[in-house]
N, C-alpha and C positions, 0 to 999 in steps of 0.2 A: 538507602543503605546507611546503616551505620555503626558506630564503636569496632568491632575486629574487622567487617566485612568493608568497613569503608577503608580502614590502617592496610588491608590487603591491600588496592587499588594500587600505593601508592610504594608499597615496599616488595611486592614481587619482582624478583632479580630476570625473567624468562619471559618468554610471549603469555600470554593470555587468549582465551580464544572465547566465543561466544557458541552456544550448543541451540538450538531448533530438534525440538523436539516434535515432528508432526506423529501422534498416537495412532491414530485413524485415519489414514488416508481416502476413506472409504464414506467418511463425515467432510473434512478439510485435506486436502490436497494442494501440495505447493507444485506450480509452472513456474517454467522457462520463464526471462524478462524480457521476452519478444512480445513481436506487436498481438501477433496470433494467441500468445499461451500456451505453446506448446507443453506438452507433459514433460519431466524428465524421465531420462533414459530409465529402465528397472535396474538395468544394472549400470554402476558407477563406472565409467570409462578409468582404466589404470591410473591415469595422469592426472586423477583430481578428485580420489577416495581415500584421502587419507592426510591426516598433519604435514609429512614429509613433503605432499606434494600442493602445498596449499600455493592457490595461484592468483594474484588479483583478478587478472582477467574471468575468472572463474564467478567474480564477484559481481560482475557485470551481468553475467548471465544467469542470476540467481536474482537480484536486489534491482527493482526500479530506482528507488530514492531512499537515502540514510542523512535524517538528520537528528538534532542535538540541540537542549539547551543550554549544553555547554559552549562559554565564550569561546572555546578555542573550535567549536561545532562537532563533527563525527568524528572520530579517529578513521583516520585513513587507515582497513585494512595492510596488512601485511599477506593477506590472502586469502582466498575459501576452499570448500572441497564440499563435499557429499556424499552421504553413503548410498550402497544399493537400496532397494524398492526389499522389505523383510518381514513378516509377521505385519502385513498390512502397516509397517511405519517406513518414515522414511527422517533421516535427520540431516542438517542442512549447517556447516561450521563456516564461524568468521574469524581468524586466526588475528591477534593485533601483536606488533611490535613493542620489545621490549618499554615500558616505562611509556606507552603512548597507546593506552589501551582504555576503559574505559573507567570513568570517574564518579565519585561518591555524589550523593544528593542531584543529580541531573537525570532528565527527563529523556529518552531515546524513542525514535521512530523510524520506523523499518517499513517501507509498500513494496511489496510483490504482489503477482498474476497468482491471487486463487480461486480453487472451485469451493463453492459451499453445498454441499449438498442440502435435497428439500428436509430430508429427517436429519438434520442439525440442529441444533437444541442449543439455548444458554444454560442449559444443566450438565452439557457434555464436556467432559475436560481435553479438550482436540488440539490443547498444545501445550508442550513444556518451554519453558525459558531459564537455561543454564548458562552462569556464568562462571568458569572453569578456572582453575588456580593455575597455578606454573606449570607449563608444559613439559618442563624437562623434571624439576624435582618432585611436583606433586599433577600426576597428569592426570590423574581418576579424581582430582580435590575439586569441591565446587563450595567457591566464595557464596552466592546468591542462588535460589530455584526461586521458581514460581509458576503457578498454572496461566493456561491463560482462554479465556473463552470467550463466544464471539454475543456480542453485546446486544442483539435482536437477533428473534426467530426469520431464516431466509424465508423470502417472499419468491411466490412461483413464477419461473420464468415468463418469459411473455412467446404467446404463441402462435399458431398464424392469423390472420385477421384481427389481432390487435394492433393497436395506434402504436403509429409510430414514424419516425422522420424520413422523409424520402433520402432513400440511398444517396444522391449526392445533392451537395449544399442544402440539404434540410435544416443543419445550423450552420450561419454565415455571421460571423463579429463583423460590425460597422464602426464606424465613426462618427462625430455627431452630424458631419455633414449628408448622413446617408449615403455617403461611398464605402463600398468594399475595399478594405485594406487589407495586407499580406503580415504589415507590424501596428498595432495600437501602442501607443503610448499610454498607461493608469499612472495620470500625474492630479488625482483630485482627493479628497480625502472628507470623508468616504468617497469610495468611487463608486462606476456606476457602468454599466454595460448594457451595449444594444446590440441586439442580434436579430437577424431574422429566419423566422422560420417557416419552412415547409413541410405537409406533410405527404404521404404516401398515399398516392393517389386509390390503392387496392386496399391498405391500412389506416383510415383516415385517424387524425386525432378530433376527437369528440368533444362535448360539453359532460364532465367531471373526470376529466382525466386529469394527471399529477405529473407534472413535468420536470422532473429531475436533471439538474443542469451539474456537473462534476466537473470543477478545476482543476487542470494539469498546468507545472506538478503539484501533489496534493500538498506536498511541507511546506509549498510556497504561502498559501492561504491561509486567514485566518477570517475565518465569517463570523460574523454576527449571530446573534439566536434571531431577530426581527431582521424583513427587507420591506422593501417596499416596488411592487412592480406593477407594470403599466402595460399596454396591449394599446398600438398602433396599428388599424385595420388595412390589409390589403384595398386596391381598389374595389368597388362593389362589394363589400362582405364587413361585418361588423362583428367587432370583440364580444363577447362573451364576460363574465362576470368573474372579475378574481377573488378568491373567496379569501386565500392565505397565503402568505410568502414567509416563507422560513429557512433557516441556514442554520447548517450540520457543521461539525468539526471535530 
């Protein structure tokens, strides 16, 4: 942002709030921050559909991870809410505190639980991004919009008798000693991970399968375009050929 929209940021006298605009919930749909993903309610419970009632706790249950390349990091909420399930949309608010809301020329990251559906498209416009003026003097003003769309075509779930990890300890972090640990210390730079895995005895993992490994939490990470990885064979059985090791961000 910049010239009027960045002078906004810093001379609004009221809260400011942040607008989620999911268009299609029928393409992109926002869950719950539980482990499950639960849907949200269709309709918005009293106590947390609307500005007056904006609640932190509310935020929790909306927002996995909020960060910031702001030195001072995310603004702490002031609180959220959300509206009912309407015209196939749903919109999702982050209310911030006077004068500690959000800042000019920084970079923001927001992870929530969603669904993508399969007929999703990077042509489809399945979110708005509203950044909303003073709440009390101009509460329909919006500093900043922007569309926002999802960056690769979704790939088809996976389904029965595809590969896949055995339900419990299929991936297990080690240490370099080969013991199972509960905390790893990453004190090397680059670092480096071993894990072992297993797979599903009725689902086996094959020779060209793609094995997608996701770091939690996601804003903690910051990976490389190139890896380099290695395959240590159980007893009796022998690795297989790695063709490519690559990292996302």
């Amino acid at each position: 942002s910049g010239g009027n929209s960045a002078m906004k940021y810093k001379t609004v006298t009221n809260s400011m709030q942040l607008r989620l605009s999911f268009d299609n919930v029928a393409k992109l749909e926002p869950l719950l921050a539980d482990i499950d993903g639960q849907p949200l309610p269709a309709v918005a419970p009293a106590d947390r559909n609307a500005l007056t009632e904006a609640k932190q706790f509310v935020c929790g249950l909306l927002f996995l991870e909020l960060w910031s390349s702001d030195k001072k990091g995310f603004p702490l909420p002031k609180g959220c809410y959300f509206k009912s399930f309407m015209d196939n949309r749903r919109e999702l608010y982050m209310v911030f505190d006077p004068k500690n809301g959000l800042e000019a020329a920084a970079t923001y990251q927001i992870v929530m639980n969603i669904v993508v559906a399969p007929e999703a498209s990077t042509a489809d416009r399945v979110l708005g991004v509203w950044s909303m003026d003073d709440t009390v003097q101009l509460p329909y003003g919006v500093v900043e919009f922007a569309d926002a769309r999802i960056n690769r075509d979704p790939a088809a779930a996976s389904g029965i008798g595809e590969p896949r990890f055995m339900s419990s300890a299929g991936f297990t972090l080690m240490d370099g000693t080969d013991e199972l640990r509960d905390l790893i210390e990453l004190d090397t730079d680059p670092l480096s991970l071993l894990f072992r895995l297993k797979g599903d005895g009725e689902s086996r993992i094959t020779a060209g399968c793609t094995l997608r490994i996701f770091l939690w939490p996601l804003t903690v990470w910051n990976i490389h375009t190139s890896c380099i990885a290695q395959c240590f064979p159980h007893s009796g059985h022998q690795c297989g050929l790695i063709q490519t090791c690559l990292g996302e961000s």
